[in-house]
PyMOL Python script that loads the backbone (N, CA, C, O; Angstrom):
from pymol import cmd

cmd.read_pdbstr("""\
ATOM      1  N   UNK A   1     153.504  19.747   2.307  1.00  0.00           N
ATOM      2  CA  UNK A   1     152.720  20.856   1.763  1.00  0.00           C
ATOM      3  C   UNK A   1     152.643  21.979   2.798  1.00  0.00           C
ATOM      4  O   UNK A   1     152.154  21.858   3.921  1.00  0.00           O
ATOM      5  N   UNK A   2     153.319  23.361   2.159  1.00  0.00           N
ATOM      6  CA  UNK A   2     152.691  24.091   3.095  1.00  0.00           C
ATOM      7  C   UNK A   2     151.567  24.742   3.573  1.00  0.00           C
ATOM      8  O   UNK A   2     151.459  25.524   2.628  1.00  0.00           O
ATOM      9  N   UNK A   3     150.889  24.954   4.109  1.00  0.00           N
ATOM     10  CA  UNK A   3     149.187  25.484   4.459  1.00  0.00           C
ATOM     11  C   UNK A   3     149.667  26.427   3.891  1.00  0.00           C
ATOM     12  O   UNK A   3     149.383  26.454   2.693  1.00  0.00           O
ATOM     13  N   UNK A   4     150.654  27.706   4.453  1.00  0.00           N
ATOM     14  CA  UNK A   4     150.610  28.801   4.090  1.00  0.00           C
ATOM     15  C   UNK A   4     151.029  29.396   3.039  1.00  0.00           C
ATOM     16  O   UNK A   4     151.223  30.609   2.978  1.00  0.00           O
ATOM     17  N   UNK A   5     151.218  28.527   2.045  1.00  0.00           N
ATOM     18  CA  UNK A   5     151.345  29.113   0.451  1.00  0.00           C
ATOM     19  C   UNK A   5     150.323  29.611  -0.142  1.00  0.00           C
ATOM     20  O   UNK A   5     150.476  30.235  -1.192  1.00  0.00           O
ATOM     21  N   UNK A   6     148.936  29.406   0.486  1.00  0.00           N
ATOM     22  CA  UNK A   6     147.932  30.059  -0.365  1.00  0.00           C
ATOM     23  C   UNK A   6     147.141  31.339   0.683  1.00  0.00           C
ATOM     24  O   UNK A   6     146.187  32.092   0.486  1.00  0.00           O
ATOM     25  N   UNK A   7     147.995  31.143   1.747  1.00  0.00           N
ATOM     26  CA  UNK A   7     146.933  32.046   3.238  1.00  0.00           C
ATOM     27  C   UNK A   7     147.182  33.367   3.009  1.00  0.00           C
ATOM     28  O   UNK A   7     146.516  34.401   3.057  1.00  0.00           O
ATOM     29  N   UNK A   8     149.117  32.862   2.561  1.00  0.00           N
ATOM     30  CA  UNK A   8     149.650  34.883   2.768  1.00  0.00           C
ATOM     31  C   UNK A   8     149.066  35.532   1.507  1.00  0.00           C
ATOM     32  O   UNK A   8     148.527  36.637   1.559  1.00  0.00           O
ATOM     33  N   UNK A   9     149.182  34.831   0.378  1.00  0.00           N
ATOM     34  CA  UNK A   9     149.088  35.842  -0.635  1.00  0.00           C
ATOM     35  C   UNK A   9     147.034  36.502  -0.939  1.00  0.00           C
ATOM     36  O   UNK A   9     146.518  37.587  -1.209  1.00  0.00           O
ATOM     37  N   UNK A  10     146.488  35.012  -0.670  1.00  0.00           N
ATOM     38  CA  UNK A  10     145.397  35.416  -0.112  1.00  0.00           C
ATOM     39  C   UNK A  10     144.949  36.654   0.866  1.00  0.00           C
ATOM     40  O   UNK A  10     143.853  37.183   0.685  1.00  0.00           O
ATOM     41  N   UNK A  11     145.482  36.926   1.497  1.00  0.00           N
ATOM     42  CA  UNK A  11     145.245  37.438   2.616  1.00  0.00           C
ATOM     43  C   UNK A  11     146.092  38.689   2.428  1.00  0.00           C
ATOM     44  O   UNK A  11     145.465  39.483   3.129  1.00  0.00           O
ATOM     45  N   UNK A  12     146.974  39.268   1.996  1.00  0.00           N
ATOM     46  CA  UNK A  12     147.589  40.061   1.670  1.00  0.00           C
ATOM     47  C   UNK A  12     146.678  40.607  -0.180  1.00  0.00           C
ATOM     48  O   UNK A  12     146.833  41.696  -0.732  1.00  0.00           O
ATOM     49  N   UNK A  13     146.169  39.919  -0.485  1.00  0.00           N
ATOM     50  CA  UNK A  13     145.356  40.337  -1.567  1.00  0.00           C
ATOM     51  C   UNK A  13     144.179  40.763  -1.284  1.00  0.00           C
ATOM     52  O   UNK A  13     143.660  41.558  -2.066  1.00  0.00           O
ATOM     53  N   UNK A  14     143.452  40.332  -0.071  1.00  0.00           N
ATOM     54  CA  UNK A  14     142.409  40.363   0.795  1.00  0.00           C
ATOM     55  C   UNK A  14     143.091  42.308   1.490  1.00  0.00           C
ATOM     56  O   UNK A  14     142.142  43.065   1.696  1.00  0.00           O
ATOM     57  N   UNK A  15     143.790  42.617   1.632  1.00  0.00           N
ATOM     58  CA  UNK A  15     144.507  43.901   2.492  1.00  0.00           C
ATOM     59  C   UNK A  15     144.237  44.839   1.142  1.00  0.00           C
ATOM     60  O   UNK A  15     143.436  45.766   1.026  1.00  0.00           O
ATOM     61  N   UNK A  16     145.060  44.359   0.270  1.00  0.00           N
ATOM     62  CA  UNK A  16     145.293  45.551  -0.956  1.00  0.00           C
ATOM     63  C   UNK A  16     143.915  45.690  -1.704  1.00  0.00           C
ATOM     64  O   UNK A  16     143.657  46.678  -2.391  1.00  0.00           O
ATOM     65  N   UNK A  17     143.045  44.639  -1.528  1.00  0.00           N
ATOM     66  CA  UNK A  17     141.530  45.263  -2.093  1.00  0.00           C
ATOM     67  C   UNK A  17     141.265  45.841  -0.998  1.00  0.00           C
ATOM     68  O   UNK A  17     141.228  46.973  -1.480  1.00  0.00           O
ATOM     69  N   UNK A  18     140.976  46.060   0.442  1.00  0.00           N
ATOM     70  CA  UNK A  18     139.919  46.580   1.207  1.00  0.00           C
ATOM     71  C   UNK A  18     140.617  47.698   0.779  1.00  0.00           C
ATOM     72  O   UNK A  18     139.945  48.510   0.143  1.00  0.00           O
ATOM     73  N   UNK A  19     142.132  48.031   1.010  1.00  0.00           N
ATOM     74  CA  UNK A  19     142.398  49.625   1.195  1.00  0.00           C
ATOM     75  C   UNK A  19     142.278  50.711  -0.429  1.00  0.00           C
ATOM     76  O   UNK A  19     142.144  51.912  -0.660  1.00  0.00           O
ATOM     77  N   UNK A  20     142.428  49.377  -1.300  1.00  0.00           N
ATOM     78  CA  UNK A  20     141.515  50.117  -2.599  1.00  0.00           C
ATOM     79  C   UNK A  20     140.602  50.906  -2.371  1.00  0.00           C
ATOM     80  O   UNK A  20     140.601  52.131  -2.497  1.00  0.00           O
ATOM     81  N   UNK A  21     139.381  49.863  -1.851  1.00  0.00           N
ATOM     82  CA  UNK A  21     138.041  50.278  -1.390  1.00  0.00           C
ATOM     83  C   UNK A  21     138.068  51.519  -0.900  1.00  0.00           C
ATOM     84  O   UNK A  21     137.532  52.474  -1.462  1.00  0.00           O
ATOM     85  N   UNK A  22     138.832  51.592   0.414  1.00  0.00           N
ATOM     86  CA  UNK A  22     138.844  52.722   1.276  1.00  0.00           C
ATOM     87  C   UNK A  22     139.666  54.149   0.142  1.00  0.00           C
ATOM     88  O   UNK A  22     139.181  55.280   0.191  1.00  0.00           O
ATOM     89  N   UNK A  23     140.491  53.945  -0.481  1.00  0.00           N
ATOM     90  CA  UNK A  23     140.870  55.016  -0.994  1.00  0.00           C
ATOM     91  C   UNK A  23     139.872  55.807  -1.758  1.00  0.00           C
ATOM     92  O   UNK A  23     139.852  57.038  -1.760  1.00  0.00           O
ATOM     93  N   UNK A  24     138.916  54.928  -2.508  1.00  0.00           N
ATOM     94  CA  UNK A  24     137.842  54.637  -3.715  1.00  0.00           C
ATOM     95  C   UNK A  24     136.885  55.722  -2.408  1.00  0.00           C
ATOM     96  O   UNK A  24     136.904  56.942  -2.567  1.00  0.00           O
ATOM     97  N   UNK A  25     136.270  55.230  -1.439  1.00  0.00           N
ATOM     98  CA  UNK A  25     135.754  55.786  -0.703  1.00  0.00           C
ATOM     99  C   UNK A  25     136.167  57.289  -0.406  1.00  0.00           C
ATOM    100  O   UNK A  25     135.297  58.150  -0.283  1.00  0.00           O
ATOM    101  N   UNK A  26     137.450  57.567  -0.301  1.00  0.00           N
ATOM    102  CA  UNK A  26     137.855  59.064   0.446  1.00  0.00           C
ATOM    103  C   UNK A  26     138.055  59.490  -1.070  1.00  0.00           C
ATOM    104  O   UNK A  26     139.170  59.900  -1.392  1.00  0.00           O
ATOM    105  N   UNK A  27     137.251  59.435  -1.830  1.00  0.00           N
ATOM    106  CA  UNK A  27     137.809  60.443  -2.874  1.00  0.00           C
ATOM    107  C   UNK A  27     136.235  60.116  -3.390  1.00  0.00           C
ATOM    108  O   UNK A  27     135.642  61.186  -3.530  1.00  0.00           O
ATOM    109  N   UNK A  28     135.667  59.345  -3.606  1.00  0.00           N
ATOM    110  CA  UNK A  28     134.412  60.112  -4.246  1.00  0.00           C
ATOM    111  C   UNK A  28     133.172  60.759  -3.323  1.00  0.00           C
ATOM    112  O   UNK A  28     132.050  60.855  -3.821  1.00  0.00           O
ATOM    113  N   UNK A  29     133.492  61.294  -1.646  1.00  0.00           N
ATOM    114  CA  UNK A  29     132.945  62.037  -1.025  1.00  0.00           C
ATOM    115  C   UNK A  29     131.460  61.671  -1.039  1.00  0.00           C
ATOM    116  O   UNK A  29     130.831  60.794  -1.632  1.00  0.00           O
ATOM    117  N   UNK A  30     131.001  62.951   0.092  1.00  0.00           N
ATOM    118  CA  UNK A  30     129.500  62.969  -0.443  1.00  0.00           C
ATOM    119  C   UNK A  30     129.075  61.914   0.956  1.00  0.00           C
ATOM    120  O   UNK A  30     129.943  61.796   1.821  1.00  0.00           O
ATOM    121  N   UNK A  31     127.455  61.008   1.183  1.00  0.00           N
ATOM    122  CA  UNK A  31     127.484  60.108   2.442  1.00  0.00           C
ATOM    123  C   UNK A  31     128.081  59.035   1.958  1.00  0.00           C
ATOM    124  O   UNK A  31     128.912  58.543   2.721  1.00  0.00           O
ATOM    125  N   UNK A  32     127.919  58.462   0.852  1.00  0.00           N
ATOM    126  CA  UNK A  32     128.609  57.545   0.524  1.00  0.00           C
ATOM    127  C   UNK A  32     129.735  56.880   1.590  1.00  0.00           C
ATOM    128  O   UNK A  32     129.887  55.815   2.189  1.00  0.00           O
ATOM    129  N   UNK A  33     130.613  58.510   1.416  1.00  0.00           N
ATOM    130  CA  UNK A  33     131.992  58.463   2.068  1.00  0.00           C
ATOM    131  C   UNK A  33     132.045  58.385   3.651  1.00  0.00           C
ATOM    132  O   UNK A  33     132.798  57.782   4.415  1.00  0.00           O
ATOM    133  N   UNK A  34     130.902  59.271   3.864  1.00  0.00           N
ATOM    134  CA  UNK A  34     130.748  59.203   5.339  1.00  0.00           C
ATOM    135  C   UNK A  34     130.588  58.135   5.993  1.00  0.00           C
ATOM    136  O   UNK A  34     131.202  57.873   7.027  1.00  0.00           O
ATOM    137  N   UNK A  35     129.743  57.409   5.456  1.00  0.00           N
ATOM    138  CA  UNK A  35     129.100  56.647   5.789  1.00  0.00           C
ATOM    139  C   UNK A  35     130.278  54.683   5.921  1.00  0.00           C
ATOM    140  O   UNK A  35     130.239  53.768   6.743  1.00  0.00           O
ATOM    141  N   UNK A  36     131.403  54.989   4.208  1.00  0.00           N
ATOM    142  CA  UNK A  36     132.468  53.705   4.868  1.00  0.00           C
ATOM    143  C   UNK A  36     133.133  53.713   4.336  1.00  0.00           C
ATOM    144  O   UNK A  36     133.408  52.785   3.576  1.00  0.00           O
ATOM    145  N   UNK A  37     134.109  55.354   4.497  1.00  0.00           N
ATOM    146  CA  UNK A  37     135.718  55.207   4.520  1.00  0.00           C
ATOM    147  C   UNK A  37     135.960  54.761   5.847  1.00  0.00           C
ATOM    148  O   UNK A  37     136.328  53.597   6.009  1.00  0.00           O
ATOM    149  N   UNK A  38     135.805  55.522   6.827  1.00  0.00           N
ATOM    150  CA  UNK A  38     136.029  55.190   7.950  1.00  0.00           C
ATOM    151  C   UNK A  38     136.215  53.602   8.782  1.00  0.00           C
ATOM    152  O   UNK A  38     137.085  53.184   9.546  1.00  0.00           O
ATOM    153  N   UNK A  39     134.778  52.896   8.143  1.00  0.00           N
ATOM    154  CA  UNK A  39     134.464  51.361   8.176  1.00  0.00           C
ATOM    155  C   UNK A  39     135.710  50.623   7.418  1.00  0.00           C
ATOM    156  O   UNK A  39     136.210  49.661   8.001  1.00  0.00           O
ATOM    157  N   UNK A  40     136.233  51.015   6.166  1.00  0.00           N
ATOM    158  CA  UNK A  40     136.816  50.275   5.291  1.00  0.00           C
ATOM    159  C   UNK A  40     138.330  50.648   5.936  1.00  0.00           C
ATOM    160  O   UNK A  40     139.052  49.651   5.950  1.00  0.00           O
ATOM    161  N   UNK A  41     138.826  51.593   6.353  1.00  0.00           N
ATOM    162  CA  UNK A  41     140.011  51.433   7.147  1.00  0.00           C
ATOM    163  C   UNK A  41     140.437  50.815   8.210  1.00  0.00           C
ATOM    164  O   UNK A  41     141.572  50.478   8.546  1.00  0.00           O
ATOM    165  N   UNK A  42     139.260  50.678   8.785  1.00  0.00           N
ATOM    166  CA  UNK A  42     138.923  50.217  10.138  1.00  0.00           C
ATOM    167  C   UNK A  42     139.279  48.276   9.688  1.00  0.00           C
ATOM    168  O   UNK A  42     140.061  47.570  10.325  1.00  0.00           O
ATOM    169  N   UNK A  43     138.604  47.898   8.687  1.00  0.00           N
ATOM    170  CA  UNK A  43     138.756  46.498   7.883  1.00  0.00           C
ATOM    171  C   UNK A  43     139.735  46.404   7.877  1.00  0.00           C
ATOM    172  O   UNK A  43     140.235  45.811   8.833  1.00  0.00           O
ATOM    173  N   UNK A  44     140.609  46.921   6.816  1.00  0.00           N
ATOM    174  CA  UNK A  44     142.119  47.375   6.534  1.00  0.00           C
ATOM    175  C   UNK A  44     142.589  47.237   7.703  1.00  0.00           C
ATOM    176  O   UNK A  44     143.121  46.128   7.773  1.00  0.00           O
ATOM    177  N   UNK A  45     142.696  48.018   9.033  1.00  0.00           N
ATOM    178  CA  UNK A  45     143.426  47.422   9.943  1.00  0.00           C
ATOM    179  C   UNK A  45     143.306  45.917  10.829  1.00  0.00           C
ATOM    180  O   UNK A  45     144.085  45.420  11.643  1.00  0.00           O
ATOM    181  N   UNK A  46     142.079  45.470  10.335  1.00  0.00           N
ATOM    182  CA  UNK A  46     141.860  44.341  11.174  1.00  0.00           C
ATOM    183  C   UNK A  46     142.821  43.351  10.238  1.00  0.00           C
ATOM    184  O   UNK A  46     143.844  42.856  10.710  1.00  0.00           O
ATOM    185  N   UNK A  47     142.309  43.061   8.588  1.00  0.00           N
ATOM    186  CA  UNK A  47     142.730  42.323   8.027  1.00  0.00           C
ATOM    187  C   UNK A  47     144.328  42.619   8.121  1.00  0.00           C
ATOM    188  O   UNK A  47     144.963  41.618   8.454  1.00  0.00           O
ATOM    189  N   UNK A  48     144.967  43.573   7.937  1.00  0.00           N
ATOM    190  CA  UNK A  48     146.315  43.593   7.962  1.00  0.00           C
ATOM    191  C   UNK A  48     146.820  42.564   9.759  1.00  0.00           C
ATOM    192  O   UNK A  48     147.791  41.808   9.776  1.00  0.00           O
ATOM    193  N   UNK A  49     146.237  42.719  10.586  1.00  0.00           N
ATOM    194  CA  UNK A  49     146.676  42.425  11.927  1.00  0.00           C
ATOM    195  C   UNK A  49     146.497  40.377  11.819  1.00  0.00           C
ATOM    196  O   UNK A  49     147.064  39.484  12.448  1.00  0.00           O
ATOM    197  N   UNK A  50     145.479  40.355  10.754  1.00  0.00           N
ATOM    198  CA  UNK A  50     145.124  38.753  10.674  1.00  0.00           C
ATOM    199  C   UNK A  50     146.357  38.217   9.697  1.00  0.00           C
ATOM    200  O   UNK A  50     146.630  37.018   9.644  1.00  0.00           O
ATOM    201  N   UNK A  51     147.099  39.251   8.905  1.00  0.00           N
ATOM    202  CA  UNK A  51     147.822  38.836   8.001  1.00  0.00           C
ATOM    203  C   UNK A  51     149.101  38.435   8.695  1.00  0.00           C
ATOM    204  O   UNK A  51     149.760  37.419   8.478  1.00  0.00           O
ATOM    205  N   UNK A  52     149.357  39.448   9.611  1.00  0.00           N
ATOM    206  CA  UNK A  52     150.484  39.302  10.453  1.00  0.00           C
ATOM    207  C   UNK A  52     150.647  38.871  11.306  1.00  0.00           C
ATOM    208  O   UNK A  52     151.674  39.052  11.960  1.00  0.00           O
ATOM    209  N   UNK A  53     149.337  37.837  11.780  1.00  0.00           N
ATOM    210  CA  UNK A  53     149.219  36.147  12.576  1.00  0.00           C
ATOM    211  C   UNK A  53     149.903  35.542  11.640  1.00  0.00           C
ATOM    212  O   UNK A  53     151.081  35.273  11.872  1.00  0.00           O
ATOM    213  N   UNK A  54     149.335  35.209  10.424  1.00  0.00           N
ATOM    214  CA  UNK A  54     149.607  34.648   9.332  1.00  0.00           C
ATOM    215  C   UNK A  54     150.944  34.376   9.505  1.00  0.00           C
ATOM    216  O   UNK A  54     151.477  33.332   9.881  1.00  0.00           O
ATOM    217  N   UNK A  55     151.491  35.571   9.147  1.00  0.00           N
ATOM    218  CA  UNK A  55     153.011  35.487   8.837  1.00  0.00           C
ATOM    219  C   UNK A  55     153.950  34.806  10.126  1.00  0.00           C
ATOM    220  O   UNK A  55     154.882  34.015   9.986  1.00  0.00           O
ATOM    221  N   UNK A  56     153.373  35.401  11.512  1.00  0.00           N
ATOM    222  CA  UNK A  56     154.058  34.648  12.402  1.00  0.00           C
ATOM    223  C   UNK A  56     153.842  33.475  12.612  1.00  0.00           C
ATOM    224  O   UNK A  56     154.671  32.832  13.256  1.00  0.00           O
ATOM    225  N   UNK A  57     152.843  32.955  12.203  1.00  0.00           N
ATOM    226  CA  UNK A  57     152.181  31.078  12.155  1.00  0.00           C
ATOM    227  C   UNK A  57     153.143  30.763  10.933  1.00  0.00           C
ATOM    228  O   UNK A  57     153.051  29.535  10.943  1.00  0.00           O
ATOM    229  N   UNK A  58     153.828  30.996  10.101  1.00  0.00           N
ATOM    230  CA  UNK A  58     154.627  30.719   8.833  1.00  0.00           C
ATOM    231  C   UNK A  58     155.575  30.241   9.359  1.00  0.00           C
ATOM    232  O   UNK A  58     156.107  29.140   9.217  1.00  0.00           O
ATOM    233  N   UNK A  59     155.941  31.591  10.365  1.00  0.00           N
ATOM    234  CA  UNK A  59     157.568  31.246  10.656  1.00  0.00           C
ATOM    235  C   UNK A  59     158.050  30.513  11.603  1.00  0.00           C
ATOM    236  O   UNK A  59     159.214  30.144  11.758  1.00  0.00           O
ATOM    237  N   UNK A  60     156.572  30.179  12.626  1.00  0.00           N
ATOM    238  CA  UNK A  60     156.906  29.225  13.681  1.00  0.00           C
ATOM    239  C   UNK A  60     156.934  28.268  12.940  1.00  0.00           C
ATOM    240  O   UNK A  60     157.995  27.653  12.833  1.00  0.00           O
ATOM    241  N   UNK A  61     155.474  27.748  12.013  1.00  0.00           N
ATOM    242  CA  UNK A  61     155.675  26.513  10.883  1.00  0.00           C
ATOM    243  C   UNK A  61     156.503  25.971  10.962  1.00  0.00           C
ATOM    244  O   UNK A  61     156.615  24.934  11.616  1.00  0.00           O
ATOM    245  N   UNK A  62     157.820  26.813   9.948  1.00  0.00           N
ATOM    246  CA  UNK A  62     158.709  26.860   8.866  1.00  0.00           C
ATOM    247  C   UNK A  62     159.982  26.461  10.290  1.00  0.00           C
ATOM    248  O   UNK A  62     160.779  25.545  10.082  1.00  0.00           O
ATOM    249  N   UNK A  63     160.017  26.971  11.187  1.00  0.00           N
ATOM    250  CA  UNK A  63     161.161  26.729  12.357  1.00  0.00           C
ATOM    251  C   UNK A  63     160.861  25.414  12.666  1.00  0.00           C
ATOM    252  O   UNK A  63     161.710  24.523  12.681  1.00  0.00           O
ATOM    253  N   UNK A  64     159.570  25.241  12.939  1.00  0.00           N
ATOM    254  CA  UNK A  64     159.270  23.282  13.641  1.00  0.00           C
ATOM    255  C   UNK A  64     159.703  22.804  12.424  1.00  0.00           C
ATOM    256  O   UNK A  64     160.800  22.248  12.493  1.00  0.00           O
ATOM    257  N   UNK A  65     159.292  22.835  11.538  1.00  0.00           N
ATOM    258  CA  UNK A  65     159.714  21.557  10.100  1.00  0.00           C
ATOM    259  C   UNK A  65     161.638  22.028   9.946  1.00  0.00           C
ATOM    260  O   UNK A  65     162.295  21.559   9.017  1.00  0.00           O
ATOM    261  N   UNK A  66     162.011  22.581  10.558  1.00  0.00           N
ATOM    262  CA  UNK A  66     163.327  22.475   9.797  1.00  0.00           C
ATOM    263  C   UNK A  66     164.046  22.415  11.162  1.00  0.00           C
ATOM    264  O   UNK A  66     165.271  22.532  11.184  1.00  0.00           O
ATOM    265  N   UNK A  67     163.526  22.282  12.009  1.00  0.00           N
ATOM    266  CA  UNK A  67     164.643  21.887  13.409  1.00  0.00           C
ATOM    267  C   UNK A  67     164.148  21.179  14.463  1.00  0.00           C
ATOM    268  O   UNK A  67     164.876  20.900  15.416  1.00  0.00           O
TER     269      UNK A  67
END
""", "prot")
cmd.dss("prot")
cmd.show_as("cartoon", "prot")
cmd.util.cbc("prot")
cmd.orient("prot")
């Protein structure tokens, strides 16, 4: 079984909602906006950087089980 059949897409679904959020944020202005576009990109870059552990924990995985 692989762990990471449910981490990436998770987690890459976890990316494409925050930066929803954040877009959702820079367009309906006002404090709202002030207050967490900024925050929600800031997310967006963390979660993208956790995704792309992810992916390199896959491929080391995927290298130990096949050699």
């Amino acid at each position: 079984m692989n762990p990471f059949a449910y981490a990436i897409p998770i987690g890459l679904g976890v990316v494409f909602l925050i930066l929803c959020f954040g877009i959702y944020t820079l367009f309906r202005g006002g404090d709202f906006s002030r207050s967490w576009s900024n925050k929600a990109m800031r997310f967006r870059v963390i979660a993208q950087f956790v995704v792309i552990l992810i992916l390199v924990g896959a491929m080391l995985w995927s290298r130990s089980q096949h050699g």
